[in-house]
FIKOLZA-1660 file (N, C-alpha, C; in steps of 0.1 Angstrom, whole numbers, plus 5000, padded with zeros to 4 digits):
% residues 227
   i   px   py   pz ch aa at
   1 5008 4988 5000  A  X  N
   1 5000 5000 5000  A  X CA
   1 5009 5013 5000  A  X  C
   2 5002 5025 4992  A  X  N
   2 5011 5033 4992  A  X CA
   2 5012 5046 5004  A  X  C
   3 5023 5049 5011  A  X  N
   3 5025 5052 5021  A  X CA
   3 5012 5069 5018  A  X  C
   4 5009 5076 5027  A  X  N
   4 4999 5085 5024  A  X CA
   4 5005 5096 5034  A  X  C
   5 5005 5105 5033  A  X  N
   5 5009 5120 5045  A  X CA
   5 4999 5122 5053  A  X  C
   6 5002 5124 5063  A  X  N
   6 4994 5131 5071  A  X CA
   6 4992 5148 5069  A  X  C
   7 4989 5148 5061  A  X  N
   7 4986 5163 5058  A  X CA
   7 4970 5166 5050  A  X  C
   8 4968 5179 5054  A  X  N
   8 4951 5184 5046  A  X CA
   8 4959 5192 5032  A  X  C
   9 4953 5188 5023  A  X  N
   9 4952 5195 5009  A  X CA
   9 4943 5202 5008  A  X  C
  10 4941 5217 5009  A  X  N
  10 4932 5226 5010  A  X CA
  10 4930 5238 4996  A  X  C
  11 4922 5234 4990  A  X  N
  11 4918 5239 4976  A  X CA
  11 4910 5254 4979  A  X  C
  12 4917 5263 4976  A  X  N
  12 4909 5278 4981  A  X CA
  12 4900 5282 4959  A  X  C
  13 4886 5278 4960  A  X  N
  13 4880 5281 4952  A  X CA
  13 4868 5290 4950  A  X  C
  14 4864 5298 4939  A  X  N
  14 4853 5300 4938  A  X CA
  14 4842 5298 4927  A  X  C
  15 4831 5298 4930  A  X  N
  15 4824 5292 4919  A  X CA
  15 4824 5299 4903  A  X  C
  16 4831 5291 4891  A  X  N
  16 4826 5293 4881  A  X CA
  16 4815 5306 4877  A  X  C
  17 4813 5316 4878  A  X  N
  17 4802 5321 4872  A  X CA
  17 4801 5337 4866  A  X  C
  18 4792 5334 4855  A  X  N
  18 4797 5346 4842  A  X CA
  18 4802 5359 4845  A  X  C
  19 4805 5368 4849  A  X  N
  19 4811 5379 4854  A  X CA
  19 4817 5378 4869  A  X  C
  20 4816 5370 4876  A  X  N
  20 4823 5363 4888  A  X CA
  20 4833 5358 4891  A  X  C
  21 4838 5350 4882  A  X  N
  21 4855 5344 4883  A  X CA
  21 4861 5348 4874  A  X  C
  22 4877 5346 4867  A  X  N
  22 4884 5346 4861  A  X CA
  22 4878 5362 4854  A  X  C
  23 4877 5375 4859  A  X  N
  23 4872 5385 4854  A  X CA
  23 4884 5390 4844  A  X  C
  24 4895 5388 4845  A  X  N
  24 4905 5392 4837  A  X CA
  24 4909 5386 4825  A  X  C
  25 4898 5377 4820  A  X  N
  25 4905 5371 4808  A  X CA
  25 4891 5373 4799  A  X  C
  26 4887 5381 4802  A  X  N
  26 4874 5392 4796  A  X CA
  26 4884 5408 4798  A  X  C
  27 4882 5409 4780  A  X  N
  27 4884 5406 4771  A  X CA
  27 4897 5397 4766  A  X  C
  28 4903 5389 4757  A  X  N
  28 4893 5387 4745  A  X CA
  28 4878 5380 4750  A  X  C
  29 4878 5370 4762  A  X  N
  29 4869 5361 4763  A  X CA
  29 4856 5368 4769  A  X  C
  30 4845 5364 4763  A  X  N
  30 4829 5370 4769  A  X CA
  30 4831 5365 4781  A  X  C
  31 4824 5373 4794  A  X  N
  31 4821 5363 4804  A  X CA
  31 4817 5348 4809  A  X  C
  32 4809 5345 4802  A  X  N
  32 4807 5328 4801  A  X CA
  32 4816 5322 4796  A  X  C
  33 4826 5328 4787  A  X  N
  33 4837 5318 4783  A  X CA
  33 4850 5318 4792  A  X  C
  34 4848 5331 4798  A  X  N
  34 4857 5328 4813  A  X CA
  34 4858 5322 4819  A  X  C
  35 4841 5322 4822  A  X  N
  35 4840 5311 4832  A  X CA
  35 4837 5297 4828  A  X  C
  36 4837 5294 4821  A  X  N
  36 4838 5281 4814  A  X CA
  36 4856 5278 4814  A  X  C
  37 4860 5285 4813  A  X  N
  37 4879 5279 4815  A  X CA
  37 4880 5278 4830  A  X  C
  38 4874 5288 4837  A  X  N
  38 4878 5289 4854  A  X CA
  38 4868 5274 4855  A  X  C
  39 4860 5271 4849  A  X  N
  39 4855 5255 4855  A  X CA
  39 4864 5245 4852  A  X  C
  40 4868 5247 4841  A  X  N
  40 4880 5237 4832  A  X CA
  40 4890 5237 4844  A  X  C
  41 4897 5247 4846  A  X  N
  41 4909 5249 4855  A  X CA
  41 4907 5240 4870  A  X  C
  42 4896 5246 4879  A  X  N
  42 4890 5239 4889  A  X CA
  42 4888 5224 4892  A  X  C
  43 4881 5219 4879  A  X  N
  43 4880 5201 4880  A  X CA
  43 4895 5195 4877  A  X  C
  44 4900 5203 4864  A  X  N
  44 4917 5199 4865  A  X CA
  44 4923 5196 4882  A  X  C
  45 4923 5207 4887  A  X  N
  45 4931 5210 4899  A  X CA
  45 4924 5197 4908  A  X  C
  46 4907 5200 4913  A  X  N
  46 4903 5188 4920  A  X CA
  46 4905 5174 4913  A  X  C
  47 4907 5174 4901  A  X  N
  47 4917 5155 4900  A  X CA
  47 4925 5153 4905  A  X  C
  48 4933 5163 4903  A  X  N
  48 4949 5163 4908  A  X CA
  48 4949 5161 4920  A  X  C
  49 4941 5169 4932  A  X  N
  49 4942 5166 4944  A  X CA
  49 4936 5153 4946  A  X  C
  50 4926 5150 4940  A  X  N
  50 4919 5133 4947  A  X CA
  50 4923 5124 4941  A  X  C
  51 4935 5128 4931  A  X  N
  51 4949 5115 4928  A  X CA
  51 4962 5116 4937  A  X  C
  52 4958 5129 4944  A  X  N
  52 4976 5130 4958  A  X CA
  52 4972 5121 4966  A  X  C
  53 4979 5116 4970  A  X  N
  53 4986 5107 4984  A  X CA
  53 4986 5119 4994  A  X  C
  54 4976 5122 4999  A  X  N
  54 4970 5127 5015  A  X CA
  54 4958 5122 5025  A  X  C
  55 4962 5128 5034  A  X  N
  55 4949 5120 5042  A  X CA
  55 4937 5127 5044  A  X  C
  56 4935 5137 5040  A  X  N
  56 4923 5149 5040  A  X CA
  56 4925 5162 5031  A  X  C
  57 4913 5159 5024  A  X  N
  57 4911 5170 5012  A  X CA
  57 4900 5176 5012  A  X  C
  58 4904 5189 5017  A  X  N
  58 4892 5204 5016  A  X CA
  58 4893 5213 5003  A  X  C
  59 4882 5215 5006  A  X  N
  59 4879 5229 4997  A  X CA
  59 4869 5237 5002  A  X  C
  60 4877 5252 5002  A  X  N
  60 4872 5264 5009  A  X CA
  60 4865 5272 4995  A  X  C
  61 4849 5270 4997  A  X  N
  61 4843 5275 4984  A  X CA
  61 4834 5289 4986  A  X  C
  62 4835 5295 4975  A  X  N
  62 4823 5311 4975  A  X CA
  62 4820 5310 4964  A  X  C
  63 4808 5315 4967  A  X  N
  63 4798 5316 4955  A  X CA
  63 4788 5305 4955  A  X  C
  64 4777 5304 4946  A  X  N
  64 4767 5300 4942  A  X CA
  64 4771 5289 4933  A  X  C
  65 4769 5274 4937  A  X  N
  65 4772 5266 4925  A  X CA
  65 4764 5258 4918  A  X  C
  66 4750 5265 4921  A  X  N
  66 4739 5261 4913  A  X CA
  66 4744 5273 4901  A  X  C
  67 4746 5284 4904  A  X  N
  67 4750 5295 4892  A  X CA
  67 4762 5292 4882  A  X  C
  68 4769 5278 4885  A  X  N
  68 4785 5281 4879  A  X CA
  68 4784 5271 4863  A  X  C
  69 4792 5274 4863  A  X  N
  69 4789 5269 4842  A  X CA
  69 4794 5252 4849  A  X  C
  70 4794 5242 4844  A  X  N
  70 4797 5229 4842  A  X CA
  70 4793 5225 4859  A  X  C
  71 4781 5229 4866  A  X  N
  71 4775 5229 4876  A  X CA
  71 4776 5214 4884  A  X  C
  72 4770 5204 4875  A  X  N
  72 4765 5190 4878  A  X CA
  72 4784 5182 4881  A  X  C
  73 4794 5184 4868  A  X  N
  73 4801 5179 4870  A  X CA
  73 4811 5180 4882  A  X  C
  74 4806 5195 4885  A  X  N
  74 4819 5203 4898  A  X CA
  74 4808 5196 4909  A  X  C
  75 4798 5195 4908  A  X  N
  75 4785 5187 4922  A  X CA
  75 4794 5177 4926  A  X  C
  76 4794 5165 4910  A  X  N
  76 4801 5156 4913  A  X CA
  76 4817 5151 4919  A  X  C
  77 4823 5162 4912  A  X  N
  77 4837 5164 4918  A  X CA
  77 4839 5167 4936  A  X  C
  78 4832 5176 4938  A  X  N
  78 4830 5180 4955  A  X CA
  78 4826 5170 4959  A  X  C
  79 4823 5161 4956  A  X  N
  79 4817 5150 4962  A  X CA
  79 4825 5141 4971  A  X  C
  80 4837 5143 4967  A  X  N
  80 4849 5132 4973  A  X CA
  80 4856 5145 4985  A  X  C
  81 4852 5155 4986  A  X  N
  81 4861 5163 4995  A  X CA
  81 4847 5168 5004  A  X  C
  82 4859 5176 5013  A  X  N
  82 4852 5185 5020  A  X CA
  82 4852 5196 5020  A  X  C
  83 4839 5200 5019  A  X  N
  83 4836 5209 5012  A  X CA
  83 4827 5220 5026  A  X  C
  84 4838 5234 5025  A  X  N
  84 4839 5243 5035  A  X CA
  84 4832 5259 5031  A  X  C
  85 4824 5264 5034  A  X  N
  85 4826 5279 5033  A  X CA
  85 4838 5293 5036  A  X  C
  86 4840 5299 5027  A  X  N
  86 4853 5311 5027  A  X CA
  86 4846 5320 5040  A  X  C
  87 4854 5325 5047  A  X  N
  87 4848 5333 5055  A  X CA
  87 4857 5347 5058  A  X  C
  88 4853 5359 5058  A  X  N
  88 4860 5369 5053  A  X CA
  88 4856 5378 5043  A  X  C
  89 4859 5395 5047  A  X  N
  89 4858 5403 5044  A  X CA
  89 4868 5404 5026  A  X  C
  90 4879 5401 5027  A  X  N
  90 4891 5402 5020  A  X CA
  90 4899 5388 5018  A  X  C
  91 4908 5387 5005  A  X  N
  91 4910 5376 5003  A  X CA
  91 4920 5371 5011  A  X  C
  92 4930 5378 5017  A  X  N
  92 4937 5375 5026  A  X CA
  92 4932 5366 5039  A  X  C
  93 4920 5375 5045  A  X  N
  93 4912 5368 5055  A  X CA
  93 4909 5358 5051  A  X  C
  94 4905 5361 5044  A  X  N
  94 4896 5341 5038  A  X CA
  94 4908 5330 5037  A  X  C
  95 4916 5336 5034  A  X  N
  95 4929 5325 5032  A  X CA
  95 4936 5319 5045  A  X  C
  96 4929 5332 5058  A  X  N
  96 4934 5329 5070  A  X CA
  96 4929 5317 5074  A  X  C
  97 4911 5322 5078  A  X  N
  97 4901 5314 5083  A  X CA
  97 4900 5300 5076  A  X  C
  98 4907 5298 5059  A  X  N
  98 4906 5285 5057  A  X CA
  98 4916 5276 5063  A  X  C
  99 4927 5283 5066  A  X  N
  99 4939 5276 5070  A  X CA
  99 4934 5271 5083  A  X  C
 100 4928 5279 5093  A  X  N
 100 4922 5272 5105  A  X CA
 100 4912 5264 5106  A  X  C
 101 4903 5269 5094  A  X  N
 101 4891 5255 5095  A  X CA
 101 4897 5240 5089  A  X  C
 102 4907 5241 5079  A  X  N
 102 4914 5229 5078  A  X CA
 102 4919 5224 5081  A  X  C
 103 4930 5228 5098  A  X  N
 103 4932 5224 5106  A  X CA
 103 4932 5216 5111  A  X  C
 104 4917 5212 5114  A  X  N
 104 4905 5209 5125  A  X CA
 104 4910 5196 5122  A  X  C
 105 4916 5189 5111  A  X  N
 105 4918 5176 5110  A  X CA
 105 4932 5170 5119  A  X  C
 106 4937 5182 5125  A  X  N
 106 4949 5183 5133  A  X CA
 106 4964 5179 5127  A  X  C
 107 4963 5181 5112  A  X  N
 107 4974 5174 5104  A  X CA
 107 4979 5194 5095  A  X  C
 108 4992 5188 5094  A  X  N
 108 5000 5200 5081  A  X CA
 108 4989 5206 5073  A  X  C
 109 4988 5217 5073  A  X  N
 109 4980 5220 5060  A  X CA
 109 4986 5224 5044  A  X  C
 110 4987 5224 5033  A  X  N
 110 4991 5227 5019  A  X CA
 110 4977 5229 5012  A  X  C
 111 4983 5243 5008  A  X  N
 111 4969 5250 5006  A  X CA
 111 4973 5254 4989  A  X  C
 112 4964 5253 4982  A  X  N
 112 4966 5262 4965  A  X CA
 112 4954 5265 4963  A  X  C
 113 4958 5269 4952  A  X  N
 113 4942 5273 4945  A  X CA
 113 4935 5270 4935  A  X  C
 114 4931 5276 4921  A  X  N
 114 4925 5268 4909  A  X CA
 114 4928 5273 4898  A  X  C
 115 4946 5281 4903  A  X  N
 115 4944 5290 4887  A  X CA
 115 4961 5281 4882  A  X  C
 116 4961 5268 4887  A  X  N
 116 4974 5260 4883  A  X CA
 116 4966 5247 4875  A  X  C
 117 4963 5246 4865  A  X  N
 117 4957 5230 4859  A  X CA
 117 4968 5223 4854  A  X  C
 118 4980 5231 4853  A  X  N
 118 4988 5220 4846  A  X CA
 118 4992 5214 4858  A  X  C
 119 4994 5214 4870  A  X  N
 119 4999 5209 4883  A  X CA
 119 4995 5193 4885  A  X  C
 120 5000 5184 4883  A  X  N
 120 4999 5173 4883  A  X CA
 120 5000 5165 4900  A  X  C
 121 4994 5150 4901  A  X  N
 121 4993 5145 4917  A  X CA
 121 5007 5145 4922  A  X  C
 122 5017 5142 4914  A  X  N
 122 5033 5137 4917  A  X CA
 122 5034 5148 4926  A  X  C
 123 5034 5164 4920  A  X  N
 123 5039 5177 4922  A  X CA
 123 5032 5177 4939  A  X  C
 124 5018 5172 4939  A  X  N
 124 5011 5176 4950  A  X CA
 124 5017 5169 4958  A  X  C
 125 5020 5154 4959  A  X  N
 125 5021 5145 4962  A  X CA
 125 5037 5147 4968  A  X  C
 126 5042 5149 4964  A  X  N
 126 5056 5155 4970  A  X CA
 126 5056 5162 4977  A  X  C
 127 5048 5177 4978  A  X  N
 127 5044 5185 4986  A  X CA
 127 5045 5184 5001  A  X  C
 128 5033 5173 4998  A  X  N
 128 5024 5167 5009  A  X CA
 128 5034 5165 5020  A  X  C
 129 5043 5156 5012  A  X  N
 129 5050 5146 5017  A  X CA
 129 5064 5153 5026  A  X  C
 130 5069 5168 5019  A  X  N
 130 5079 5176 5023  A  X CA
 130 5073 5178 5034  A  X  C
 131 5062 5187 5037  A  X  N
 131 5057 5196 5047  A  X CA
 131 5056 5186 5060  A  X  C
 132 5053 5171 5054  A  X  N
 132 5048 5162 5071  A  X CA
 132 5059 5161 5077  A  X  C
 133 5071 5161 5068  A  X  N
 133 5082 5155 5076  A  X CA
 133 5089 5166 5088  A  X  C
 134 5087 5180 5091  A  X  N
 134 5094 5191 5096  A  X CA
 134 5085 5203 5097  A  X  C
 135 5090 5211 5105  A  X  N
 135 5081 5220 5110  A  X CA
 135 5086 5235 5104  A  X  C
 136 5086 5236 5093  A  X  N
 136 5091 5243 5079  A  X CA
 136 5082 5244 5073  A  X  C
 137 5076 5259 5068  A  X  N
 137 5068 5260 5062  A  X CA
 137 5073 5260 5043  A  X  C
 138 5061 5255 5036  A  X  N
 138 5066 5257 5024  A  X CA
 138 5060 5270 5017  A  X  C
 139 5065 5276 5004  A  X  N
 139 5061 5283 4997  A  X CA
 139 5059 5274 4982  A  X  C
 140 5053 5280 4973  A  X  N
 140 5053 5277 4956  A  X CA
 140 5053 5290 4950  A  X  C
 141 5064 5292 4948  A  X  N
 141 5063 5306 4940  A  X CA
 141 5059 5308 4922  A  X  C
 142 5051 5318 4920  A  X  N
 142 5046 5319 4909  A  X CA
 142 5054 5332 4901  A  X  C
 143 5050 5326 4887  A  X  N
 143 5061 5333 4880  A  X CA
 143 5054 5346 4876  A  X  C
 144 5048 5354 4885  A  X  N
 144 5048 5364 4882  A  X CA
 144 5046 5372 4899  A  X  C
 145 5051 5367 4903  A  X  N
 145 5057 5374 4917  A  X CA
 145 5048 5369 4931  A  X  C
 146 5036 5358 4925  A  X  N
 146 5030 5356 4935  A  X CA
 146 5033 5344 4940  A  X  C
 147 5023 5337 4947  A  X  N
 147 5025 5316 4952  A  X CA
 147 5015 5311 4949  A  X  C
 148 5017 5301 4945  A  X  N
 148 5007 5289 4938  A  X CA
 148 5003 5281 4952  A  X  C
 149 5015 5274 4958  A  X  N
 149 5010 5270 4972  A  X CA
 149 5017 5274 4987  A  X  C
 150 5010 5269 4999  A  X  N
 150 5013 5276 5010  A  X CA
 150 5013 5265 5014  A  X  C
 151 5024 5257 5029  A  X  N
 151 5025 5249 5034  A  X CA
 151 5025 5247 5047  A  X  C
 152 5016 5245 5060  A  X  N
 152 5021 5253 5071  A  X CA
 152 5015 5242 5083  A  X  C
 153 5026 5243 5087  A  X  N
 153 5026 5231 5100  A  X CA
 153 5017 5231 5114  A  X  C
 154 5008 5246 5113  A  X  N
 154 5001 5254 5122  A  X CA
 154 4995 5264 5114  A  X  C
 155 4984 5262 5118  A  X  N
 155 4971 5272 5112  A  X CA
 155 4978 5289 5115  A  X  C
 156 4981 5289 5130  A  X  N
 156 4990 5304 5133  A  X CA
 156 4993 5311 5128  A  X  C
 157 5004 5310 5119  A  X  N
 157 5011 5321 5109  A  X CA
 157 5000 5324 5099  A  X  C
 158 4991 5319 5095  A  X  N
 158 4982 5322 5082  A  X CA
 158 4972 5332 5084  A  X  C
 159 4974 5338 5100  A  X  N
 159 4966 5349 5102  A  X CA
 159 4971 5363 5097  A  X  C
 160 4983 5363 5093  A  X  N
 160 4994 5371 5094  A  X CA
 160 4991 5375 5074  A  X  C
 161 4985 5369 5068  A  X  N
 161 4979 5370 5055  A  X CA
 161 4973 5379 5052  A  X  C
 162 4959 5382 5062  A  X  N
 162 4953 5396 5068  A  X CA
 162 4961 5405 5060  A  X  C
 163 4972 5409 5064  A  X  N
 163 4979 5420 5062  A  X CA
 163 4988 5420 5048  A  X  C
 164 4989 5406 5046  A  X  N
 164 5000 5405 5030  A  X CA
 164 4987 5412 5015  A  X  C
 165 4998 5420 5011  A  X  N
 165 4989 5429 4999  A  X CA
 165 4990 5412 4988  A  X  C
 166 4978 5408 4983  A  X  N
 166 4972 5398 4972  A  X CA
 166 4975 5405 4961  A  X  C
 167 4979 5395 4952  A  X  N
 167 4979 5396 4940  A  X CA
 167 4988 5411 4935  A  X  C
 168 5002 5410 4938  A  X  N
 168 5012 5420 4937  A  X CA
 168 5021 5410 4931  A  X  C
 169 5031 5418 4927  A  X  N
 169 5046 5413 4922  A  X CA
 169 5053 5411 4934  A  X  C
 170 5049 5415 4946  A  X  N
 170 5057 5412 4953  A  X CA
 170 5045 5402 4967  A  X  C
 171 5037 5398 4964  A  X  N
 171 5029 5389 4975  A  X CA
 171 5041 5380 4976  A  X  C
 172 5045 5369 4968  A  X  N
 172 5057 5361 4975  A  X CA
 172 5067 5366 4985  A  X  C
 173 5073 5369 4978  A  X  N
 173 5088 5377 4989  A  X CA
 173 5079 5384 4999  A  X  C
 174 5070 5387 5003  A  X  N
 174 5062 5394 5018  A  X CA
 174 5056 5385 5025  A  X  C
 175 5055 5370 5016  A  X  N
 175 5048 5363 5022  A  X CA
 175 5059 5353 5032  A  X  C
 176 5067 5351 5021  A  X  N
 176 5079 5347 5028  A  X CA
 176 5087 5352 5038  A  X  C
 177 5085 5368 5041  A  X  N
 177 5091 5371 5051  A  X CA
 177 5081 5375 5061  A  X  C
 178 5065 5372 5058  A  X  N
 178 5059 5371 5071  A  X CA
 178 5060 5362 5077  A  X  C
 179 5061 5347 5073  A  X  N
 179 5063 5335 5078  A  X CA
 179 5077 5332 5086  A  X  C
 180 5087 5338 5076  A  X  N
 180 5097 5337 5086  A  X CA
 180 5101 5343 5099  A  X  C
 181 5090 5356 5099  A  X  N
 181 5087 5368 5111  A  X CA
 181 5084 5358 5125  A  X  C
 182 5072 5349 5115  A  X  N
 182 5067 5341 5128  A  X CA
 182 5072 5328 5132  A  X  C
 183 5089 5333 5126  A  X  N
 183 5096 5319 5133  A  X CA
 183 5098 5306 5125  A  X  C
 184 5092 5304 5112  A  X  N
 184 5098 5293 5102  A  X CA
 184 5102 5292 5094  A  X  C
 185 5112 5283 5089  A  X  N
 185 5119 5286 5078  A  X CA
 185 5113 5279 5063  A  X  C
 186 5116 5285 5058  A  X  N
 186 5105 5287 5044  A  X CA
 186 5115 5280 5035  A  X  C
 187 5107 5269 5032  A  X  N
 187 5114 5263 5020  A  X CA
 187 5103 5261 5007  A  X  C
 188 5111 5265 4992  A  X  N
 188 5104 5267 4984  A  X CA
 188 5102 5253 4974  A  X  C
 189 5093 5254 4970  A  X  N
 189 5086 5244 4959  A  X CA
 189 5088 5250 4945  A  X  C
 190 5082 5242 4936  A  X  N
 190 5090 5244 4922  A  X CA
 190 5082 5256 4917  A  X  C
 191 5087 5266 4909  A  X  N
 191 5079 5278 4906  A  X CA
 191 5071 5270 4895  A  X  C
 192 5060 5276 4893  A  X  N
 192 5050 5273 4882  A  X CA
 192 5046 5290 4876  A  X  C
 193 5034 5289 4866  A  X  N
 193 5031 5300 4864  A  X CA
 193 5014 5298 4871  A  X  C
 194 5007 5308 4867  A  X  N
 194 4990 5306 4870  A  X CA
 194 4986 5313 4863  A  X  C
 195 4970 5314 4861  A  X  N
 195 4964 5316 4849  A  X CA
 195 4956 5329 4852  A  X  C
 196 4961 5338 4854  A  X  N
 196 4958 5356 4854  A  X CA
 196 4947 5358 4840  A  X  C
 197 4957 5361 4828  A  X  N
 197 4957 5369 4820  A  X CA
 197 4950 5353 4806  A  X  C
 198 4948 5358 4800  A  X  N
 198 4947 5351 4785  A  X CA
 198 4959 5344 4779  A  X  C
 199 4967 5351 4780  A  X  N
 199 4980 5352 4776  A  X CA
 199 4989 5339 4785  A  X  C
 200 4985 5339 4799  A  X  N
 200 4988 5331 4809  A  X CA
 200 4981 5318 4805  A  X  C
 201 4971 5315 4804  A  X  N
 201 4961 5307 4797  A  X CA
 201 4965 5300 4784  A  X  C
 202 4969 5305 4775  A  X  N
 202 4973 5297 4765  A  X CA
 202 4989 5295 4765  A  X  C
 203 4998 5297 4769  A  X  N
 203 5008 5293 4774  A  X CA
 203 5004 5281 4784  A  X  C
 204 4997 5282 4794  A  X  N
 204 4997 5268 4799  A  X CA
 204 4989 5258 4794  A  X  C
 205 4983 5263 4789  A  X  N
 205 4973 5252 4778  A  X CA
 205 4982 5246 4770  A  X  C
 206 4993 5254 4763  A  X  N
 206 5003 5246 4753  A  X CA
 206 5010 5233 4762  A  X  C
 207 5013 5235 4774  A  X  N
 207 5022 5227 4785  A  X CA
 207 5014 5218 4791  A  X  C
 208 5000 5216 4786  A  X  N
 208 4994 5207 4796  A  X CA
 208 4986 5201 4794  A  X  C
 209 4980 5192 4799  A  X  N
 209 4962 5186 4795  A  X CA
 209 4950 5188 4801  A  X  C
 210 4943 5176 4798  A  X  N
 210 4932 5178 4807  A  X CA
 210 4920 5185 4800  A  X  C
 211 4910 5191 4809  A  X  N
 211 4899 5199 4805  A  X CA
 211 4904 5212 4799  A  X  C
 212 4912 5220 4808  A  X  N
 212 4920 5233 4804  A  X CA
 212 4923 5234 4793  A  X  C
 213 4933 5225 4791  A  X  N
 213 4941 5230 4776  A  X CA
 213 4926 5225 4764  A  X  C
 214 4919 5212 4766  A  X  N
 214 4908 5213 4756  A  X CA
 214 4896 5226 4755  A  X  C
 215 4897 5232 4768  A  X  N
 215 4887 5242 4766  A  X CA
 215 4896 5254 4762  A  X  C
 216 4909 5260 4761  A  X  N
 216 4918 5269 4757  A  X CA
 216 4913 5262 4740  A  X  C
 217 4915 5255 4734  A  X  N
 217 4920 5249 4719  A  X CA
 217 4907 5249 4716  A  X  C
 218 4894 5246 4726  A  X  N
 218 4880 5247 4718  A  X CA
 218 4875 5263 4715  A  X  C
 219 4881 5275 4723  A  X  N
 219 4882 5285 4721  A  X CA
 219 4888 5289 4709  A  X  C
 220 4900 5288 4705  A  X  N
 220 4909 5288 4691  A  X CA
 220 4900 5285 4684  A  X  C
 221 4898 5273 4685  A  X  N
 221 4888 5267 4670  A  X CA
 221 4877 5273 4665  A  X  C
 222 4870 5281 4679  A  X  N
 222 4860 5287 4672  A  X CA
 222 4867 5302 4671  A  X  C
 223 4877 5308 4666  A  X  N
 223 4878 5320 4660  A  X CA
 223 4892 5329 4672  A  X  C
 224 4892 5322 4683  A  X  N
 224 4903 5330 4692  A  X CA
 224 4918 5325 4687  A  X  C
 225 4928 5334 4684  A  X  N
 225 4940 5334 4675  A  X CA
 225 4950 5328 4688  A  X  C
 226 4956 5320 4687  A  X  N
 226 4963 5317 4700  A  X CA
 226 4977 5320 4694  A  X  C
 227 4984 5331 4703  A  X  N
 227 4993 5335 4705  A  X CA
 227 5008 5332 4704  A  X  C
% end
């Protein structure tokens, strides 16, 4: 049998839905077709976690997912996790309060999000497996100055988010030095990119599979020029 981590994989998501998610890849894309890739991206990511070798898998969700495009299938996907409400004024907060409600399983937490589909179980899966062994927090740094994932041996430090400015060129390096403020040493995971812009989007579509890159390439076909 294969050995499994004591750790929570915690998926920070929100629902699919037409002017609600992925708002930056409007334009070129209409809102529905945004959010038709932010669904693509999502179920990508939830396979990938319910193929990791962990022992508890959350997801901290917002929004309405009777409203989200590919509705029935994301029903079915949640189905295998646990499935949490975001709580919080700001995205920071919410990133706090998930870190402590996924806790509750009393194991490491490794937290990402849903804008990585190329991210495969191996990547998670190794993760997992860094963080149980040491009381070192991990980062994932993303190639445009932010993190893909967060690894943290105590819910504690993740209050300290609150205050980290989101979605900057410099969220990493602030993040890393809040963590290390509260005493741990930050060891980094392999940089990836994530899926901001359009432009981010078909570059990882070229690198990857799954739903994602077929819903990037079903876009192309009907008339979008890929870059």
């Amino acid at each position: 049998m294969t050995r499994r981590s004591e750790t929570t994989l915690l998926v920070i998501a929100k629902a699919p839905i037409a002017g609600f998610a992925k708002t930056r890849l409007t334009p070129p894309l209409s809102p529905r077709e945004a959010a038709r890739v932010a669904a693509a991206s999502l179920l990508d990511t939830l396979d990938a976690v319910s193929r990791s070798e962990v022992t508890h898998r959350v997801v901290a969700f917002t929004g309405a997912l009777a409203s989200a495009e590919c509705r029935g299938e994301l029903a079915r996907a949640l189905e295998r996790f646990e499935v949490m409400p975001q709580r919080g004024a700001d995205f920071g907060t919410r990133l706090a309060n998930a870190h402590a409600d996924a806790a509750r399983f009393g194991a490491p937490v490794l937290q990402i999000g849903m804008d990585t589909p190329q991210i495969g179980p191996e990547v998670l899966t190794a993760a997992a497996d860094r963080l149980a062994l040491g009381d070192s927090a991990l980062l994932g740094p993303a190639e445009d100055g932010g993190w893909w994932a967060l690894g943290l041996p105590s819910p504690q430090p993740a209050r300290v988010l609150a205050q980290v400015p989101m979605s900057t060129d410099r969220t990493g390096e602030l993040t890393r030095d809040a963590m290390r403020h509260c005493g741990y040493r930050v060891l980094d995971l392999p940089r990836f990119g994530d899926v901001d812009t359009f432009d981010d989007a078909i570059r990882i579509a070229a690198a990857s599979g799954g739903r994602f890159a077929r819903t990037i390439h079903a876009l192309h076909d009907r008339g979008l020029v890929l870059r």
